[in-house]
DSSP file (Angstrom, degrees, kcal/mol; ACC not computed):
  #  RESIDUE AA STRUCTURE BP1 BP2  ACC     N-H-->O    O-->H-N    N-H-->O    O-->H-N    TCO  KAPPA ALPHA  PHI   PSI    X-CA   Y-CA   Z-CA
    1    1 A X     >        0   0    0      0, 0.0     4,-2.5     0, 0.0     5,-0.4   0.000 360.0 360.0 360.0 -37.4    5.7   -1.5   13.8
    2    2 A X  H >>> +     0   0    0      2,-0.2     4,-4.8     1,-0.2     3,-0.8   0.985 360.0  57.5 -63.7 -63.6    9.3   -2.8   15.5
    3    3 A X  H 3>5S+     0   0    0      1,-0.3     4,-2.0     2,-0.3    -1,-0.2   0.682 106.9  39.2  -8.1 -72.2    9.5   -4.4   11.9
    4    4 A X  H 3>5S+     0   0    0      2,-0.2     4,-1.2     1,-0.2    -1,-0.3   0.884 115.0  56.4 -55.0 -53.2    9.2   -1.2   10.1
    5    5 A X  H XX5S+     0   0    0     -4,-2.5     4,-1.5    -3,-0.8     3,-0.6   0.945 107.2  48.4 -60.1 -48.5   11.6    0.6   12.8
    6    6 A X  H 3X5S+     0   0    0     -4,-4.8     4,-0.8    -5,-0.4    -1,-0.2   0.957 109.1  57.8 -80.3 -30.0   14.4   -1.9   12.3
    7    7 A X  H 3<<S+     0   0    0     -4,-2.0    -1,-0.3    -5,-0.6     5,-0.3   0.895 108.4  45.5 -56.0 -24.9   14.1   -1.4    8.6
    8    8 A X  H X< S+     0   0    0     -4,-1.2     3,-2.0    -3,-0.6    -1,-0.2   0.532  83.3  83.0 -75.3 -30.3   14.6    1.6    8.8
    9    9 A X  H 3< S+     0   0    0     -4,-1.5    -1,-0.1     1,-0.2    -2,-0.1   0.767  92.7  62.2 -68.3 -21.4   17.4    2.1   11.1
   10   10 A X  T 3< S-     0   0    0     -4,-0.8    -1,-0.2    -3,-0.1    -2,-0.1   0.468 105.5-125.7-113.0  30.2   19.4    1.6    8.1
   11   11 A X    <   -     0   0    0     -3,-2.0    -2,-0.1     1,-0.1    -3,-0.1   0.877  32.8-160.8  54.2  65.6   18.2    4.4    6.2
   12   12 A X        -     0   0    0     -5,-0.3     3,-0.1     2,-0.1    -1,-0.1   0.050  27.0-151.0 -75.4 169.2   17.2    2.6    3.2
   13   13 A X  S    S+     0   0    0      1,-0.2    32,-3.3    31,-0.1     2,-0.3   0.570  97.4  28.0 -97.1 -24.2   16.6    4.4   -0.4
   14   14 A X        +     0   0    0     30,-0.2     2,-0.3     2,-0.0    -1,-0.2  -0.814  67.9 176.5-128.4 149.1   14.1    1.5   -0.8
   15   15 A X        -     0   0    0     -2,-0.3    32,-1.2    -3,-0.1     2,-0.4  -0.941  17.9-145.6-162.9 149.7   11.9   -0.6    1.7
   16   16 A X  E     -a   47   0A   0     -2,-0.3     2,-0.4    30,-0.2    32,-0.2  -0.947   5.4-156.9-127.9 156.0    9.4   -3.2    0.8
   17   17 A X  E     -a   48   0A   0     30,-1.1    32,-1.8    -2,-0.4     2,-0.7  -0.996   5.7-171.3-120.5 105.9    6.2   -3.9    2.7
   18   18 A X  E    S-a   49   0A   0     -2,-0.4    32,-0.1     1,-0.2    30,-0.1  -0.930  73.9 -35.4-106.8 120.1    4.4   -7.3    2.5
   19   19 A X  S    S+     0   0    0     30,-2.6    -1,-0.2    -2,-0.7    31,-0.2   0.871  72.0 169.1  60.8  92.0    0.8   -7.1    4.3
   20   20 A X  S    S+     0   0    0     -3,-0.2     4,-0.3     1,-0.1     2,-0.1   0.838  72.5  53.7 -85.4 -50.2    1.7   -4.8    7.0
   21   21 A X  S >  S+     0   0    0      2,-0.1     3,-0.7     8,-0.1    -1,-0.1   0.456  74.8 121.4 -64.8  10.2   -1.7   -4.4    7.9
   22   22 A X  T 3  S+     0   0    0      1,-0.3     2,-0.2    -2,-0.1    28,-0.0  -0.250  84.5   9.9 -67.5 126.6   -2.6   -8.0    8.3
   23   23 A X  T 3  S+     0   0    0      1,-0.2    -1,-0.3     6,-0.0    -2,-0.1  -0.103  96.3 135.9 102.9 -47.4   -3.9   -8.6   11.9
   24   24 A X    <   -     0   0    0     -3,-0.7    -1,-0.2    -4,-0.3    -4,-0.0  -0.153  57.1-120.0 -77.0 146.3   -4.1   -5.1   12.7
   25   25 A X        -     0   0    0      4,-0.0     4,-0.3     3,-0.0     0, 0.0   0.185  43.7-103.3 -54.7 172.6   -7.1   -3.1   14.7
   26   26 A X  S >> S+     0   0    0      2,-0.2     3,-2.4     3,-0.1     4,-1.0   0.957 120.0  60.6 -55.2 -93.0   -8.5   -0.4   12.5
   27   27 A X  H 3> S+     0   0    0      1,-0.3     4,-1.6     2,-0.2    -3,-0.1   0.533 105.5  39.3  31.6 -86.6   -6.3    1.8   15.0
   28   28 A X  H 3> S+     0   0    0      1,-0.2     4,-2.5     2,-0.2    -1,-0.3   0.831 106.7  62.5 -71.5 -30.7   -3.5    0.7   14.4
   29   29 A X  H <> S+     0   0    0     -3,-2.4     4,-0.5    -4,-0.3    -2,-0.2   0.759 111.6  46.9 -78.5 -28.2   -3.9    0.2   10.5
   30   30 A X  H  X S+     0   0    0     -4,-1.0     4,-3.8     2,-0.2    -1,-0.2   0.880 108.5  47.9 -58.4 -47.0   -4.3    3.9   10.6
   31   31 A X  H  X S+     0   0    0     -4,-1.6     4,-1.4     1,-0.2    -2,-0.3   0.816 111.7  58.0 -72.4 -23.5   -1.3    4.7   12.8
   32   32 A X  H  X S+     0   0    0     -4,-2.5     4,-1.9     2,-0.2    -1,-0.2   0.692 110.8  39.9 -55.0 -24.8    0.5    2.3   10.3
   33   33 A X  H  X S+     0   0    0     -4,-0.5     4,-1.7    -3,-0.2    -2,-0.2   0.939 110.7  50.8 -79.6 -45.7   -0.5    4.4    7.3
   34   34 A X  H  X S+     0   0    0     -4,-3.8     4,-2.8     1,-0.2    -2,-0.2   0.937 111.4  55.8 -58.2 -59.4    0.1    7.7    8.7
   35   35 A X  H  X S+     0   0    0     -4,-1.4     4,-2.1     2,-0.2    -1,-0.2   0.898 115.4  42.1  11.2 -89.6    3.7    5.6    9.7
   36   36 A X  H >X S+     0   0    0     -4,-1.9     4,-3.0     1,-0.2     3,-1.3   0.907 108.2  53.2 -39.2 -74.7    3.9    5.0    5.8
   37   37 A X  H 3X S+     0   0    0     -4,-1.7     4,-2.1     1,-0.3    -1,-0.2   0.848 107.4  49.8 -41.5 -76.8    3.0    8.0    4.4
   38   38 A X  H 3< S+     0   0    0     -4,-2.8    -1,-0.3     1,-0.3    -2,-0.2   0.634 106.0  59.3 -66.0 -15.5    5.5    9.9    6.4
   39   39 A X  H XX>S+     0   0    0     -4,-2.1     3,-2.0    -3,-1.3     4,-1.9   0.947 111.0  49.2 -55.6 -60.8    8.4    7.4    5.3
   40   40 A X  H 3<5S+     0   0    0     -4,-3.0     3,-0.3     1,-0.2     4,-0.3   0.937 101.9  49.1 -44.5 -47.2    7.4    8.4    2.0
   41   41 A X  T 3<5S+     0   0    0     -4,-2.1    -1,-0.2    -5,-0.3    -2,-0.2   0.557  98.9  69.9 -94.4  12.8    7.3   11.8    2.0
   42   42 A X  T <45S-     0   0    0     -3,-2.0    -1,-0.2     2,-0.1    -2,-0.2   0.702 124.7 -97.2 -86.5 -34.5   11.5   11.8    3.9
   43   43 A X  T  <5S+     0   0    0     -4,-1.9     2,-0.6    -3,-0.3    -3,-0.2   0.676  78.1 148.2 124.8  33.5   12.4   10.3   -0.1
   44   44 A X      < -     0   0    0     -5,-1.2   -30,-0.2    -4,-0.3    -1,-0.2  -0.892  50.3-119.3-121.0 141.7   12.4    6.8    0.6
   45   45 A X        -     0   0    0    -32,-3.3     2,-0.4    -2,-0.6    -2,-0.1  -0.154  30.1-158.1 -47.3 161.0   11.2    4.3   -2.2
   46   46 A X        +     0   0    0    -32,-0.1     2,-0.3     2,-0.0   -30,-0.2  -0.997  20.8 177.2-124.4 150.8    8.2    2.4   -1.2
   47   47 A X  E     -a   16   0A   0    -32,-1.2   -30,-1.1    -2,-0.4     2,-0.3  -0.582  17.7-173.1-144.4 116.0    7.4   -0.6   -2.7
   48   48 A X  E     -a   17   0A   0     -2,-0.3     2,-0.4   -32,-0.2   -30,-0.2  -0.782  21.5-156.3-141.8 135.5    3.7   -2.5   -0.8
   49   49 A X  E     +a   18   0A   0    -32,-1.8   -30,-2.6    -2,-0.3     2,-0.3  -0.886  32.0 170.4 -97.1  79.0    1.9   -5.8   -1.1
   50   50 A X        +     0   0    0     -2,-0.4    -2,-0.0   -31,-0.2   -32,-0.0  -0.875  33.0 175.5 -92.8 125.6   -1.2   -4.9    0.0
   51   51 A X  S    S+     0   0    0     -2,-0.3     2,-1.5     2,-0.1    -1,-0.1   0.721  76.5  80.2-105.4 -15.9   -4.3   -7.0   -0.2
   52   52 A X  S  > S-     0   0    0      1,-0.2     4,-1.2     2,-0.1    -2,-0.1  -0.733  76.5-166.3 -77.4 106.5   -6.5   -4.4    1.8
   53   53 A X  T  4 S+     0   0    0     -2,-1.5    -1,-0.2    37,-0.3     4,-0.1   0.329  80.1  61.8 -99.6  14.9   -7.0   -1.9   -2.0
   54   54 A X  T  4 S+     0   0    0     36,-0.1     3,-0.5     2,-0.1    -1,-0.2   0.879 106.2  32.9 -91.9 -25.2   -8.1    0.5   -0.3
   55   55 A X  T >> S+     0   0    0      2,-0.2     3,-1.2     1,-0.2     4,-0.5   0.923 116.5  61.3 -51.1 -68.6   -5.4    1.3    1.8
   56   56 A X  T 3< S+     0   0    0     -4,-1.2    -1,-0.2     1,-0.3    -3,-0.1   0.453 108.9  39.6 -45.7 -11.7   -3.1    0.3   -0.8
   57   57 A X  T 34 S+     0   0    0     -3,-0.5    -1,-0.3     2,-0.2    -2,-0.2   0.310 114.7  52.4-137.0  -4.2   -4.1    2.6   -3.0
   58   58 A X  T <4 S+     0   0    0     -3,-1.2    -2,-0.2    -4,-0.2    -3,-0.1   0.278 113.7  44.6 -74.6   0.2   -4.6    5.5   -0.4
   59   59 A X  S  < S+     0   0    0     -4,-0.5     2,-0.6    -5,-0.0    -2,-0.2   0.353 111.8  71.9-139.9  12.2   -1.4    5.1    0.8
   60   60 A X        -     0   0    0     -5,-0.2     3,-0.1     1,-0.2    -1,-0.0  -0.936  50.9-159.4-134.7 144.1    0.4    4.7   -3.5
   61   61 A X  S    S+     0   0    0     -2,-0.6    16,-1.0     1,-0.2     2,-0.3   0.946  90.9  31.5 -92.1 -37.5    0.9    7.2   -6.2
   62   62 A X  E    S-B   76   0B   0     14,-0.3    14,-0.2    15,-0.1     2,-0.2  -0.834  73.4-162.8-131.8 151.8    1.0    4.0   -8.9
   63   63 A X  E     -B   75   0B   0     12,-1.5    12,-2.0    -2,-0.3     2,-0.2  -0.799  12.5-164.5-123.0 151.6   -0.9    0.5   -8.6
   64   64 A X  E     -B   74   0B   0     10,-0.3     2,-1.0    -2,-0.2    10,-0.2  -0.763  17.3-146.7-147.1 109.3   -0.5   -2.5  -10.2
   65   65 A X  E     -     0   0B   0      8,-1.6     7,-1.7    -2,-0.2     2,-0.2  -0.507   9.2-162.4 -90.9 107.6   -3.6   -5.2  -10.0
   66   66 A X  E     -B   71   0B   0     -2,-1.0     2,-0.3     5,-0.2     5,-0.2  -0.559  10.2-173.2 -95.8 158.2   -3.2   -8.9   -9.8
   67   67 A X  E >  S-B   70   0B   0      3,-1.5     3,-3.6    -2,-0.2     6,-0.1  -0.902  79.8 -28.0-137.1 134.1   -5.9  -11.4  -10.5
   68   68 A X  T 3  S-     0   0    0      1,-0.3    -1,-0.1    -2,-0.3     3,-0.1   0.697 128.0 -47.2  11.3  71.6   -4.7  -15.3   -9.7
   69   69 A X  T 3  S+     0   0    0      1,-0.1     2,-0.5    -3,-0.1    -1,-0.3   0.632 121.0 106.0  71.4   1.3   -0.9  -14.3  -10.4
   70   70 A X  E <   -B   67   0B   0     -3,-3.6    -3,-1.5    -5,-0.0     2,-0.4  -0.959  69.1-137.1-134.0 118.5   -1.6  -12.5  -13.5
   71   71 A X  E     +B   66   0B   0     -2,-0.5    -5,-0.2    -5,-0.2     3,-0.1  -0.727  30.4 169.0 -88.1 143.8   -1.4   -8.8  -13.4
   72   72 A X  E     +     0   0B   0     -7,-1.7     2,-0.2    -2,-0.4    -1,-0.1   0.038  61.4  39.2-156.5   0.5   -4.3   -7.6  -15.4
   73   73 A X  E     +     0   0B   0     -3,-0.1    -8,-1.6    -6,-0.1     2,-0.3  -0.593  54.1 172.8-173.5 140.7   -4.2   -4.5  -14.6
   74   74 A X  E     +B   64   0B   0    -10,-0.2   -10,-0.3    -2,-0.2     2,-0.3  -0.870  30.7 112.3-114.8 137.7   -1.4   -1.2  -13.9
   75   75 A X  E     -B   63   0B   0    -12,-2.0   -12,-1.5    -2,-0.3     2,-0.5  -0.843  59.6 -47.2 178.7 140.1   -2.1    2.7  -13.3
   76   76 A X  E >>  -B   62   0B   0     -2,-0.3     3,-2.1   -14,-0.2     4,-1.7  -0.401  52.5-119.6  17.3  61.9   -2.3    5.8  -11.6
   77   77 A X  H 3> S+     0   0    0    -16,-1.0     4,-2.9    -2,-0.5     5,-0.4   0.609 110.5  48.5 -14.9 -67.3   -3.8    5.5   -8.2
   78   78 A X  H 3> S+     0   0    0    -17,-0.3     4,-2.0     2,-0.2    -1,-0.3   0.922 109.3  49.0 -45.8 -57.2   -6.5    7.9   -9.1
   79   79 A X  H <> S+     0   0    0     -3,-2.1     4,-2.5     1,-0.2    -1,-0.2   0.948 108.7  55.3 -61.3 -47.7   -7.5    6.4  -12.2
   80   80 A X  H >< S+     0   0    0     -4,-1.7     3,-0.7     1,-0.2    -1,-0.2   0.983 109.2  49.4 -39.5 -46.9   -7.6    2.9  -10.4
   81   81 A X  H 3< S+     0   0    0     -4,-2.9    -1,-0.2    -5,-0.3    -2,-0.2   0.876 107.4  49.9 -71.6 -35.0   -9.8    4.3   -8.2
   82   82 A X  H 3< S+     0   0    0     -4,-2.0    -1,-0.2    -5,-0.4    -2,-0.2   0.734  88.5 108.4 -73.2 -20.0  -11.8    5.7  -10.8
   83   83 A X    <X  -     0   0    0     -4,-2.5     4,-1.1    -3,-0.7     5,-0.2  -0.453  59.5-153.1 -42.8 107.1  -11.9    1.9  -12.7
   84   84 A X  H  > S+     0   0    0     -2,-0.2     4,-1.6     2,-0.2    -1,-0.1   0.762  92.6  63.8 -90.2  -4.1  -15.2    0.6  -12.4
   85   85 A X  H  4 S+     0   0    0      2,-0.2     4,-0.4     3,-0.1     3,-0.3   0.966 115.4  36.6 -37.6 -97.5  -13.5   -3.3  -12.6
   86   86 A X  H  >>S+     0   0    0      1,-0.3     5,-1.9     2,-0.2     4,-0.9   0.393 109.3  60.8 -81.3  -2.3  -11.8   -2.3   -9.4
   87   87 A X  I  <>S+     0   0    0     -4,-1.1     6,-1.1     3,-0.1     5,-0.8   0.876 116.5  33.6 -65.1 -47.5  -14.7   -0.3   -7.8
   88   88 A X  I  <5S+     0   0    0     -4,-1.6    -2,-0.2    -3,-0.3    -3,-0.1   0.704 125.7  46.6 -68.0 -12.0  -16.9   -3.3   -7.8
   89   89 A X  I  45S+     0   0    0     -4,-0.4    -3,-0.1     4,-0.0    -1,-0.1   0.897 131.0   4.8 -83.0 -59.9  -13.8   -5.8   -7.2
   90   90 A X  I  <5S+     0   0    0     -4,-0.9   -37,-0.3   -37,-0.1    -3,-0.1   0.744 126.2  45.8 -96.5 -47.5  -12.0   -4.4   -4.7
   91   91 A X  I   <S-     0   0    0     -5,-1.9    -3,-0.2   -38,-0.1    -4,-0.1   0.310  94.9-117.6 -99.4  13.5  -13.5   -1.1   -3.0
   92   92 A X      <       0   0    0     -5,-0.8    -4,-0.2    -6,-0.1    -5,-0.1   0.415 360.0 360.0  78.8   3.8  -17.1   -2.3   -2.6
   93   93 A X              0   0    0     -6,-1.1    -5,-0.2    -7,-0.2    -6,-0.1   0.433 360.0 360.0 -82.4 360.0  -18.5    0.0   -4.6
């Protein structure tokens, strides 16, 4: 979270995220989204390496899904979600 805060302090048009949730409590990984979210909705670009796809794709209006480097697959959150590739890959479904 200090992470996020000092990125911020210079009032980016853009910010990038790699893992933020790694390590973190259920808890926290919430108060991290909520965090996200609201960065987003002030106008600031986001742009997130997330290996948690559910989050990652709660917390993005567009997706892009890599398989060993290769991206294999690009979209619409919603339709991602809707993918059955990336229900059964990713969301456990």
């Amino acid at each position: 979270m200090l992470a996020i805060a000092r990125g911020l302090m210079a009032v980016p048009e853009l910010i990038m995220f790699d893992e933020p949730s790694l390590g973190l409590s259920p808890l926290l990984r919430q108060q991290l989204a909520e965090k996200i979210k609201e960065v987003s909705r002030e106008g600031v670009t986001i742009v997130l390496v997330e290996q948690n796809a559910r989050l990652g794709l709660m917390l993005a209006s567009y997706g892009y899904v890599m398989e060993n480097g290769q991206l294999v697959l690009q979209g619409k959150t919603e339709d991602l979600m809707q993918d059955e590739g990336v229900r059964k890959a990713y969301l456990g479904v």
